[in-house]
C-alpha positions in Angstrom: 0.0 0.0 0.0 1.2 3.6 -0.9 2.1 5.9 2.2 -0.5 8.4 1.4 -2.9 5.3 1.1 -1.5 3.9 4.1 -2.2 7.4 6.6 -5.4 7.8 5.6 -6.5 4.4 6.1 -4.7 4.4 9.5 -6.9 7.9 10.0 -9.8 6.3 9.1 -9.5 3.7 12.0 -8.1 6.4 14.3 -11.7 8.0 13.6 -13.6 4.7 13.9 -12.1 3.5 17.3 -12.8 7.1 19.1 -16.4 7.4 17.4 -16.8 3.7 19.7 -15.1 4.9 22.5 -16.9 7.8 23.1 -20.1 5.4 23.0 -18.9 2.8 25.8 -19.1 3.6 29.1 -21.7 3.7 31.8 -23.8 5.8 30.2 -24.2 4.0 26.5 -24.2 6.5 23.7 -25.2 4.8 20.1 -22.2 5.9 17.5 -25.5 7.4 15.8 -26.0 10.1 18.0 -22.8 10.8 18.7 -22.2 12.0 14.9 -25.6 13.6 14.9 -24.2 15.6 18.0 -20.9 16.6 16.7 -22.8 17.4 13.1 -25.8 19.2 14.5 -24.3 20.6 17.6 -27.1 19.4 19.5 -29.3 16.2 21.0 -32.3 15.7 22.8 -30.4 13.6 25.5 -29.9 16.4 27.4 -26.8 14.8 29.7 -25.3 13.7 26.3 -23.5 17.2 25.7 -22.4 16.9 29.6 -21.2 12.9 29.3 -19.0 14.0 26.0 -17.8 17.4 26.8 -16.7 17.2 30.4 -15.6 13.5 30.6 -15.0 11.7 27.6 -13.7 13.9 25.2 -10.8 15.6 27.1 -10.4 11.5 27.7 -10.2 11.1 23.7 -7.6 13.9 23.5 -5.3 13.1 26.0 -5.2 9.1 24.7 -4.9 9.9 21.1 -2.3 12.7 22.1 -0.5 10.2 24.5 -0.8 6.9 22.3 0.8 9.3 19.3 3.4 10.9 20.9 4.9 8.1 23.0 4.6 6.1 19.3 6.3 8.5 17.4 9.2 9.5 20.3 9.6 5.2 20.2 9.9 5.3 15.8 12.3 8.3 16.0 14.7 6.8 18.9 15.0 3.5 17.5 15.6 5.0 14.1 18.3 7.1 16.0 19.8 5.0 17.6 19.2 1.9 14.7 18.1 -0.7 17.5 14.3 -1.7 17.3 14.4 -2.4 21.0 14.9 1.2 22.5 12.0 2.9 23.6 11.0 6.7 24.8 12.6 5.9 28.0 16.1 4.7 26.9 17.4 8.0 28.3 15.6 8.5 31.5 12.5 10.9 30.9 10.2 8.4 32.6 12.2 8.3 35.8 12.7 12.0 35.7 9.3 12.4 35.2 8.1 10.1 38.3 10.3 11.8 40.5 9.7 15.3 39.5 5.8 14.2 40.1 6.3 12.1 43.3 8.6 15.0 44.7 5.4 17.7 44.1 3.1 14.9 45.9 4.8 14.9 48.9 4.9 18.8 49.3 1.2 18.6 48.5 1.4 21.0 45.7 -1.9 22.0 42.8 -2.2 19.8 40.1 -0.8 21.9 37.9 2.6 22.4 39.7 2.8 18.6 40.4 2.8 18.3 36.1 4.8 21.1 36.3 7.4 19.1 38.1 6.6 16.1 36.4 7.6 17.7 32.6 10.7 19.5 34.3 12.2 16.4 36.0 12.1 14.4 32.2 13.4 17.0 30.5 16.2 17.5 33.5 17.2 13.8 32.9 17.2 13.6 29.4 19.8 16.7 29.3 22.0 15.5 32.2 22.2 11.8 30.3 23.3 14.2 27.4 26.0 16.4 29.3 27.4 13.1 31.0 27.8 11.2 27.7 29.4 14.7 26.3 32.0 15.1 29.0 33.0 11.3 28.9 34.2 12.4 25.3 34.4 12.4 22.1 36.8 9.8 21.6 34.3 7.0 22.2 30.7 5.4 20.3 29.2 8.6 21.4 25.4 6.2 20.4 26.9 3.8 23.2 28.0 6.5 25.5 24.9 8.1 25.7 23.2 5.0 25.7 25.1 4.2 28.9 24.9 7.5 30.3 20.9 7.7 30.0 20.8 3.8 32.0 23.1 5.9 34.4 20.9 8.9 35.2 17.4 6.7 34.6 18.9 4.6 37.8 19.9 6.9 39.6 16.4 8.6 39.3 15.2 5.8 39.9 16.4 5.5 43.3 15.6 9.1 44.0 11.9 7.9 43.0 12.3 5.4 45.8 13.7 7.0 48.1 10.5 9.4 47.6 8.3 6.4 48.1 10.0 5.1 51.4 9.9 8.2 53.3 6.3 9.3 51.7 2.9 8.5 54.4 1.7 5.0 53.5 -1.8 6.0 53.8 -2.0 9.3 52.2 1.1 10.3 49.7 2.1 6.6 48.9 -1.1 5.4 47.2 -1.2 8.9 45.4 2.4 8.4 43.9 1.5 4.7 43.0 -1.3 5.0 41.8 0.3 8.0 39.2 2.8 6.1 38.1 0.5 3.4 37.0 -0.9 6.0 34.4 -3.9 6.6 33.8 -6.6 9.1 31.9 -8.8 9.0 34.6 -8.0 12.8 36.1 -7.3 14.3 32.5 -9.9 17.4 32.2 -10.3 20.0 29.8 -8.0 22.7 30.9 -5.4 20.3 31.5 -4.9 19.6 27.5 -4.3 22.8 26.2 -0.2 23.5 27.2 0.5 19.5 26.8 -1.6 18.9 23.3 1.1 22.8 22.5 4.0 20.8 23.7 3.3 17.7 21.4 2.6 19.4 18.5 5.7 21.9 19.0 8.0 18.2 19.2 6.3 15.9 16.8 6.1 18.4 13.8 10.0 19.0 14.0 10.5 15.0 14.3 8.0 14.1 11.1 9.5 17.1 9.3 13.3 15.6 9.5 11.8 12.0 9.4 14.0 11.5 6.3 17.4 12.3 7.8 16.3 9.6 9.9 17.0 7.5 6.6 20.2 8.9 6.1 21.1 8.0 9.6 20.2 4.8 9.1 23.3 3.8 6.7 25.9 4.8 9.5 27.8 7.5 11.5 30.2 8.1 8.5 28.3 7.6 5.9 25.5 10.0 7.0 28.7 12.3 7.5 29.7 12.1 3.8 26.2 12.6 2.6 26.3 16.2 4.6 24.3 15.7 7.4 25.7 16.7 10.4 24.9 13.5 12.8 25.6 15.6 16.2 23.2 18.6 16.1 20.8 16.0 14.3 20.9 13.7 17.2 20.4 16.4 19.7 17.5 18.0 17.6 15.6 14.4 17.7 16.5 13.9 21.4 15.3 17.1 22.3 11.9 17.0 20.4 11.0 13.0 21.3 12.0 14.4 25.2 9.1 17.3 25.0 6.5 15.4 23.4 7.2 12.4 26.2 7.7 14.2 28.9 4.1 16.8 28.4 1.9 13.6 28.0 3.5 11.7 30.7 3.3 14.8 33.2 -0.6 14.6 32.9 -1.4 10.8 32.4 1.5 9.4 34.1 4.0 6.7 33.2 2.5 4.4 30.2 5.1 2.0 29.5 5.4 -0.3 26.0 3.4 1.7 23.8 6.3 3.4 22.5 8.6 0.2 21.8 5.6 -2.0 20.6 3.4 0.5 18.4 6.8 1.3 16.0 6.8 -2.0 15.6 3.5 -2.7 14.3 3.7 0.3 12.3 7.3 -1.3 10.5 5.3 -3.9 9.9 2.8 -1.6 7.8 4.9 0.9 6.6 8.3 -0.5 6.3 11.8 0.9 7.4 11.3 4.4 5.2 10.4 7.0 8.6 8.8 9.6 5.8 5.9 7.1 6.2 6.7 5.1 9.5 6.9 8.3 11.9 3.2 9.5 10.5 1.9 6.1 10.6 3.1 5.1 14.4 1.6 8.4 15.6 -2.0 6.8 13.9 -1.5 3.8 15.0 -0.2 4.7 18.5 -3.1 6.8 19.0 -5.6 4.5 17.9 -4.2 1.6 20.4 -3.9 4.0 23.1 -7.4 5.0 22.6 -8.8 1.0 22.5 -6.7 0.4 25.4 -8.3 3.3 27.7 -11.9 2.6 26.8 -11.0 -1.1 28.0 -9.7 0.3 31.2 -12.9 2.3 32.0 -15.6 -0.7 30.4 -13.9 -3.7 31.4 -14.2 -3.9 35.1 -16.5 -1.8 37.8 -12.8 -0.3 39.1 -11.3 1.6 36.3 -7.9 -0.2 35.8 -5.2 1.7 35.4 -3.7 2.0 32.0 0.1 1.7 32.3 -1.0 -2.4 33.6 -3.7 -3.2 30.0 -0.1 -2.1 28.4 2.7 -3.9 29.9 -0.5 -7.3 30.0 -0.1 -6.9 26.1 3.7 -5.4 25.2 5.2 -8.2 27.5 4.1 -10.9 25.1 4.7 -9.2 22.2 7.9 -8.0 23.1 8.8 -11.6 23.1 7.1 -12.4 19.8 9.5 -9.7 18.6 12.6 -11.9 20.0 11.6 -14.7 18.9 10.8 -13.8 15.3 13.8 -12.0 14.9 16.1 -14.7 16.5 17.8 -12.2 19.6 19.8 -13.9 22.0 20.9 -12.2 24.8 23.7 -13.6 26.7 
C-alpha cells in the first residue's frame, strides 16, 4: 500500500475507534447520536452534551495525544539509535518524570505544579544523560556513551523515585504516587490539554519534518557524515523533540510503558523501514491503540484499571514475539 494510502487508512481507523469509545461507558451512547451531536451541535439527550464534553472527550484527546506521541518518540529513537528495542525511556525521561511528580506529591502542591514538576524532571534527565555522555568524550561510540549514560541517570532517578516512596505517608502520599505512576486518563480534564496537546505538536512536527534524515542516519555515522548531514546537532535535535512530546503527556497521564517500543513495531510492519511514512503512521496507530486500550480500562471492570497495567499485559508478550521472530539472544 502507498504511504498516502496507508495514513489515511490508519486515519480512518483512528476515527472509527474514538467514534466507539466515546459510546462505551456507563452511560451508552449509540455511535449514531454521537455524529448527529458533533454534526448538528445538538441532542435531545440532554446529559449527552455533559457525558462527551466534560468526561470523555478531554479523555479522547489526552489518549490519542498520548498513544501518538509516546509512538512517534519510540519510531524516531529506534531510528536514532538503529536498534528496534529502544524505547522513549532509553534515556531517563520516565524516571525523571516520576520523581519530578512524586517530589510535588509529597509537598502537597496544585495539580498543575505537580505536572509542572513532572515535565521538568524528564526534560532535567534527558539533558543531564546528554551532558554526562558529552563530558565522557568524544573519543568513544558517542550512540553507546549516551546510551550508557541515560541507563546511568534513569537509575539513579530511579532510586531518587524510591527514596520518595520510602519516606512518603503510606496511607495518604504513597497510594497517590503509585497510583500516578501506573498511568492513567482517569484525572485528564479540559484545561489540562491545552499547554500539553502545545507541547506535542511543538515536538512531533519538527521530528515528522526531518523524518527523512532519519534515513540517512540509518546507513551509519560516517556515511550519513559524507552525505552532509551533520549527525551531532541531528541527534540532539531528535533527542530534544522525542523528550518534549514524552515528557508533556507523561506529566498529565503518568507513566505508560510499551506503547512506544511496541506501536513502532506494528507500524514497521505496515509501513516499512522508510520514517517519511513510518513516523506518521506510528503516531496513527499509537493513538488509535492507546485510545482502544483506555476505553477497556474504564468498560472492562467496575474499578477503572489503570492503564500503564492493560499495556505492559499486552507489550510483554509481544515484546517476546518480537525476539523470537527475529532470533535475539541475549547472553
Amino acid at each position: 500500500m502507498k504511504g498516502v494510502s496507508l495514513i489515511l487508512v490508519c486515519f480512518a481507523a483512528l476515527v472509527g475507534v474514538s467514534v466507539l469509545s466515546l459510546g462505551v461507558g456507563r452511560y451508552p451512547v449509540s455511535p449514531g447520536d454521537i455524529l448527529s451531536w458533533l454534526v448538528t451541535g445538538g441532542s435531545a439527550d440532554q446529559n449527552l452534551p455533559v457525558v462527551l464534553l466534560g468526561i470523555r472527550l478531554p479523555r479522547l484527546v489526552a489518549a490519542i495525544a498520548a498513544g501518538g506521541a509516546l509512538s512517534l518518540s519510540g519510531a524516531a529513537y529506534q531510528g536514532l539509535f538503529r536498534n528496534p528495542m529502544v524505547s522513549p525511556d532509553i534515556l531517563g525521561v520516565s524516571s525523571g518524570s516520576g520523581f519530578g511528580a512524586a517530589l510535588g506529591i509529597l509537598f502537597s502542591l496544585p495539580v498543575a505544579a505537580v505536572q509542572a514538576m513532572s515535565l521538568a524532571g524528564g526534560i532535567t534527565a534527558v539533558l543531564a544523560a546528554v551532558l554526562v555522555s558529552r563530558a565522557i568524550g568524544r573519543s568513544s561510540d558517542s550512540v553507546l556513551v549516551l546510551v550508557l549514560s541515560g541507563i546511568v541517570i534513569s537509575s539513579l532517578f530511579g532510586a531518587l523515585l524510591s527514596l520518595l516512596k520510602y519516606i512518603a505517608d503510606p496511607l495518604d502520599k504513597l497510594p497517590a504516587i503509585t497510583y500516578w505512576l501506573m498511568g492513567s486518563f482517569a484525572d485528564i480534564r479540559t484545561g489540562e490539554l491545552g499547554t500539553a496537546v502545545a507541547m506535542v505538536l511543538a515536538g512531533a512536527i519538527p521530528l515528522l519534518l526531518v523524518s527523512w534524515r532519519l534515513n540517512v542516519l540509518s546507513f551509519g555515522e560516517e556515511e550519513a557524515r559524507s552525505l552532509g548531514l551533520h549527525t551531532g546537532r541531528m541527534r540532539l535535535a531528535v533527542i530534544l523533540c522525542a523528550t518534549l512530546v514524552t515528557a508533556s503527556m507523561i506529566s498529565i497521564c503518568g507513566i505508560i510503558g510499551w506503547v512506544g517500543l511496541v506501536v513502532p513495531h506494528i507500524s514497521r510492519f505496515l509501513a516499512g523501514a522508510n520514517h517519511r511514512r513510518l513516523m506518521p503512521v506510528s503516531f496513527l496507530v499509537g493513538a488509535a491503540f492507546m485510545v482502544a486500550v483506555d476505553t477497556v480500562a474504564r468498560s472492562a471492570a467496575s474499578v477503572e484499571i489503570p492503564v500503564g497495567i492493560i499495556t505492559a499485559v499486552l507489550g510483554a508478550p509481544f515484546f517476546i514475539w518480537i525476539m523470537k521472530r527475529s532470533s535475539v539472544r541475549a547472553w
